[in-house]
C-alpha positions as CSV (number, residue, x, y, z in Angstrom):
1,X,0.0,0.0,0.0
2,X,2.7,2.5,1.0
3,X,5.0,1.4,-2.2
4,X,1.6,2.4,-4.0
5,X,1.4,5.9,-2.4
6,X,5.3,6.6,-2.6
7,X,4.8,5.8,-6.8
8,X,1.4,8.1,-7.3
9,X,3.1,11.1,-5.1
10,X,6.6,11.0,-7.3
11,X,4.5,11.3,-10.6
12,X,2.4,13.8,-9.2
13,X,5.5,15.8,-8.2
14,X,7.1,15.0,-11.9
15,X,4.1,16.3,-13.6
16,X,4.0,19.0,-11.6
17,X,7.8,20.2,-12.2
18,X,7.3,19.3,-15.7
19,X,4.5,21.8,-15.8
20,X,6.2,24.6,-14.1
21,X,9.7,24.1,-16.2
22,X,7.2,25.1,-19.2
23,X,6.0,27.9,-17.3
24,X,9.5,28.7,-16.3
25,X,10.5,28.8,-19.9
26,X,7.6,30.8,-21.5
27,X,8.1,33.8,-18.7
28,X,11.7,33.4,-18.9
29,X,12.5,32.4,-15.0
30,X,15.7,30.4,-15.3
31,X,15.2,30.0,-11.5
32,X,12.4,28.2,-12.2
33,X,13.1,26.1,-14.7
34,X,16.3,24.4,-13.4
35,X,14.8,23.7,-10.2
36,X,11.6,22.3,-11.5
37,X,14.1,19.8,-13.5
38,X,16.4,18.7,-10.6
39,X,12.8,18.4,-8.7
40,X,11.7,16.4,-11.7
41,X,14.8,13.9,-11.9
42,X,14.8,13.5,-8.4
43,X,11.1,12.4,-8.6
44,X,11.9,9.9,-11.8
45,X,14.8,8.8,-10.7
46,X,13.0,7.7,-6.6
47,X,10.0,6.6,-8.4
48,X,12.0,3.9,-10.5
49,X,13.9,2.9,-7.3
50,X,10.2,2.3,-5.9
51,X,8.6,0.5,-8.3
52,X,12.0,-1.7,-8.9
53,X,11.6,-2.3,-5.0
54,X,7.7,-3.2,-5.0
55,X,8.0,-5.4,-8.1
56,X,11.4,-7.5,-5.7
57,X,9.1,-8.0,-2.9
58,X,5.6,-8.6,-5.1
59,X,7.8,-11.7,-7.0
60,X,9.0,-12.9,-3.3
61,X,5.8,-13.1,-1.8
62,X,4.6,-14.6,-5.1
63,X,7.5,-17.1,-4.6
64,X,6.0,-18.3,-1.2
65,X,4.5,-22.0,-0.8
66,X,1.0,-20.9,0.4
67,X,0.6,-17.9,-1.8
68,X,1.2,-20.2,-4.5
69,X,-1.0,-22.6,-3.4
70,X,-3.8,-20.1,-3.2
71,X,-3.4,-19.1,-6.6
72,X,-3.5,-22.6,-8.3
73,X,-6.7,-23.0,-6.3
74,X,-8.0,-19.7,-7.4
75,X,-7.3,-20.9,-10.8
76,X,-8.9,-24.3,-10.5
77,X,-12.4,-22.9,-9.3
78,X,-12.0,-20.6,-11.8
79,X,-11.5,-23.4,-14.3
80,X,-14.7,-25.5,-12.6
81,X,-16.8,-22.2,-13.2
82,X,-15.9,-20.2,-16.1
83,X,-14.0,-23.1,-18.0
84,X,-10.5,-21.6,-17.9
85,X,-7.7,-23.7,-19.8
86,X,-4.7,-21.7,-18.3
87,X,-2.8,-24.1,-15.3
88,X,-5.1,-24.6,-12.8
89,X,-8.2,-23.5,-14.8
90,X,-7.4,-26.6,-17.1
91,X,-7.5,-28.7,-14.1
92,X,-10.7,-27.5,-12.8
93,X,-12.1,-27.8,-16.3
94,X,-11.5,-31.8,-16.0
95,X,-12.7,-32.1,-12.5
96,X,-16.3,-30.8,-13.7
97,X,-17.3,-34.3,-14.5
98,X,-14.9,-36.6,-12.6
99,X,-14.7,-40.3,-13.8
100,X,-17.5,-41.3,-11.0
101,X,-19.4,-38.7,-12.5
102,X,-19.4,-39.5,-16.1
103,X,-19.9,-43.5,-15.1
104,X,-23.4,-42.3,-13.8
105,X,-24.2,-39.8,-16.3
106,X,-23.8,-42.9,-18.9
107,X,-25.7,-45.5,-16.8
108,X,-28.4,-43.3,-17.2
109,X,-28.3,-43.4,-21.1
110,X,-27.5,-47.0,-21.8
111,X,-26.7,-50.2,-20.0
112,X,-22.9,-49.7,-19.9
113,X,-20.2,-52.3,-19.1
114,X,-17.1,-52.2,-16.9
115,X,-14.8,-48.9,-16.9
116,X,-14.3,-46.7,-19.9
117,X,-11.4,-46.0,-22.2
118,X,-10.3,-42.4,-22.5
119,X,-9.9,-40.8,-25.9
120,X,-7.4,-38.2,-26.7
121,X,-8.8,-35.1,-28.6
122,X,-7.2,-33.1,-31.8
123,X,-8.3,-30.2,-33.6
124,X,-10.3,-28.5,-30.5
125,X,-10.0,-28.4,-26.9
126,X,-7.8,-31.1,-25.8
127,X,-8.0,-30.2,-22.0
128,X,-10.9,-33.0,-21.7
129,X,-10.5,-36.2,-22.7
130,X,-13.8,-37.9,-23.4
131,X,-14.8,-41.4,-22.2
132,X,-15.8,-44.0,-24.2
133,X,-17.8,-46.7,-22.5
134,X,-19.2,-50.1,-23.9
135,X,-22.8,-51.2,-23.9
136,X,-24.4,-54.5,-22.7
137,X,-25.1,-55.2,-26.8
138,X,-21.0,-55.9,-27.0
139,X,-20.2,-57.3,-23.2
140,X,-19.8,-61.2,-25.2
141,X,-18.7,-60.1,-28.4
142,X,-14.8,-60.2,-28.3
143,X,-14.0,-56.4,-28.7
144,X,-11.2,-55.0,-26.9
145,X,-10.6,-51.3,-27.0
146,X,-7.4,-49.7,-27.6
147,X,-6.2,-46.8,-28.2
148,X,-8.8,-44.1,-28.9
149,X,-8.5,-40.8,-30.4
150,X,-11.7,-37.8,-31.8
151,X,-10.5,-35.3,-34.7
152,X,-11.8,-32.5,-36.1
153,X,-10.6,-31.1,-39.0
154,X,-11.5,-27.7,-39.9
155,X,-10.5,-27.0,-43.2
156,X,-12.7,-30.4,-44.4
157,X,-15.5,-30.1,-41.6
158,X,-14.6,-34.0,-40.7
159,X,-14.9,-34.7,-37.2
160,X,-15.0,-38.5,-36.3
161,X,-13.6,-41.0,-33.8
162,X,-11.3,-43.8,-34.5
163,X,-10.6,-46.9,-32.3
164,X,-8.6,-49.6,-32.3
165,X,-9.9,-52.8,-31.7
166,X,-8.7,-56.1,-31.7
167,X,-11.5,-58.8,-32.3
168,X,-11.0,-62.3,-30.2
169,X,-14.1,-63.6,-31.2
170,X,-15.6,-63.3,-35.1
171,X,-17.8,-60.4,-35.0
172,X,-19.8,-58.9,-38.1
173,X,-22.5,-56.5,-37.9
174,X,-22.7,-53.0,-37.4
175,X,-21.3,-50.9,-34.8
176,X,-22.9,-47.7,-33.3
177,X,-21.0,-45.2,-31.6
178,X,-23.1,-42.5,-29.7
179,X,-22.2,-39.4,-28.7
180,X,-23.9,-37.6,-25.6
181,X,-23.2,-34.1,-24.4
182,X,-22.2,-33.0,-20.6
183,X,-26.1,-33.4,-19.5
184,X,-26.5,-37.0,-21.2
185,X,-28.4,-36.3,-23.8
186,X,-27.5,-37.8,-27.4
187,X,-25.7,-35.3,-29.8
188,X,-25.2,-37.4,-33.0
189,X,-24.7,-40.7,-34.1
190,X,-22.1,-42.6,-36.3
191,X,-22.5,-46.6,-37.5
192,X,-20.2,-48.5,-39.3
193,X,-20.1,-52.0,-40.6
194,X,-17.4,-54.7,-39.7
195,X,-16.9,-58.3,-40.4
196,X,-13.8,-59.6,-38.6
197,X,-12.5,-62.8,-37.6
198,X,-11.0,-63.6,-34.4
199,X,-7.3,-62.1,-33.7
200,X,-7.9,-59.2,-36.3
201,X,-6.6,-55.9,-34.9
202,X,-8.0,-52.9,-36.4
203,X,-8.6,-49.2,-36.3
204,X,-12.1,-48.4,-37.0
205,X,-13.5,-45.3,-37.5
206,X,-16.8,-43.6,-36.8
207,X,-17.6,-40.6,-38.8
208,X,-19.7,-37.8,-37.5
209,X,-21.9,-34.8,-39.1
210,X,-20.4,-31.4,-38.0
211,X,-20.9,-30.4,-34.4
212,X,-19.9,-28.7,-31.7
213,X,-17.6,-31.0,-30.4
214,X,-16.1,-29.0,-27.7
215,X,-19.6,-29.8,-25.4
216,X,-18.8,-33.7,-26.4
217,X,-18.3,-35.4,-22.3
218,X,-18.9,-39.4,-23.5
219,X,-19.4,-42.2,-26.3
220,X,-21.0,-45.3,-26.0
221,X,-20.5,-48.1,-28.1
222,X,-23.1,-50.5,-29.4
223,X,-23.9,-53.5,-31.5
224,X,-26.9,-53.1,-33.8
């Protein structure tokens, strides 16, 4: 607070000396004018010294463990609330629906099996990875999910989801892959046909219709 005061009175006083060495100059006081400049660089030359010795102690008591600490927290509510991706912010953004959470919200929509698998995201925001759970249509049919990853591509509009899956049983039909917004309600929906034997390994991939994909939270896959 005082470091504050100290910098507003020395540019007060350096305005004010600047003002008066004009005056001094227009009515010709030479008196004036010299001392309204040593006034003036005394003023500059304090006020630096001040604000270089606010900004030393504002960085140390930045530096502290629990000031930090109070800051990422800041940050991460402001993430949960306002859907900040800087440090924290990001971190609150993927706490708004926690694993648990998710698990629930998708129970509610379909009859989904075991844990999901989570996708990594391209294209837009990457700070969220969405889930992607299994339905009770697939729980005997040999699919194991791998790694899983959602693209959009802006300059072709193509957003889609591609999986890999390796078949241990013979599996041929179609596959539906749903995707459900933050709330649990369906968004779109992409289908694809397969015909595999068992011990194929491939990447599949579900192509959507333009969206907004950034409100995507969960897939679930089905069997048709």
């Amino acid at each position: 607070m005082y470091y504050l005061l100290a910098i507003i009175i020395c540019g007060i006083v350096a305005i004010a000396c600047f003002i008066l060495g004009i005056i001094g100059i227009i009515k010709k006081k030479i008196g004036m004018f010299v001392t309204s400049v040593i006034v003036f660089v005394i003023a500059c030359i304090v006020g630096v010294f001040i604000v270089f010795q606010f900004a030393v102690k504002t960085v140390d008591y930045v530096a502290q463990q629990d000031v930090q600490s109070t800051i990422s927290q800041g940050a991460e509510l402001a993430g949960k609330t306002a859907g900040s991706i800087i440090s924290g912010g990001a971190k609150g953004l993927n706490q708004t629906l926690d694993d648990n959470a998710i698990a629930a919200l998708a129970g509610k929509s379909a009859t989904i099996v075991g844990k999901a698998i989570k996708a990594t995201s391209s294209g837009w925001d990457s700070t969220f990875r969405p889930s992607i759970f299994i339905d009770a249509s697939l729980a005997n049919a040999g699919l194991e999910l791998g790694r899983a990853e959602e693209l959009y591509q802006a300059k072709s509009d193509d957003a889609f989801m591609s999986i890999f899956i390796t078949f241990t049983k013979n599996c041929k039909g179609t596959l539906k892959l749903v995707m459900y917004d933050q709330e649990g309600k369906k968004m779109t929906i992409a289908q694809t046909e397969i015909n595999e034997k068992a011990g194929a390994e491939k990447l599949i991939r579900f192509n959507f219709p333009v969206i907004h994909t950034e409100l995507t939270r969960y897939y679930v896959l089905s069997k048709m």
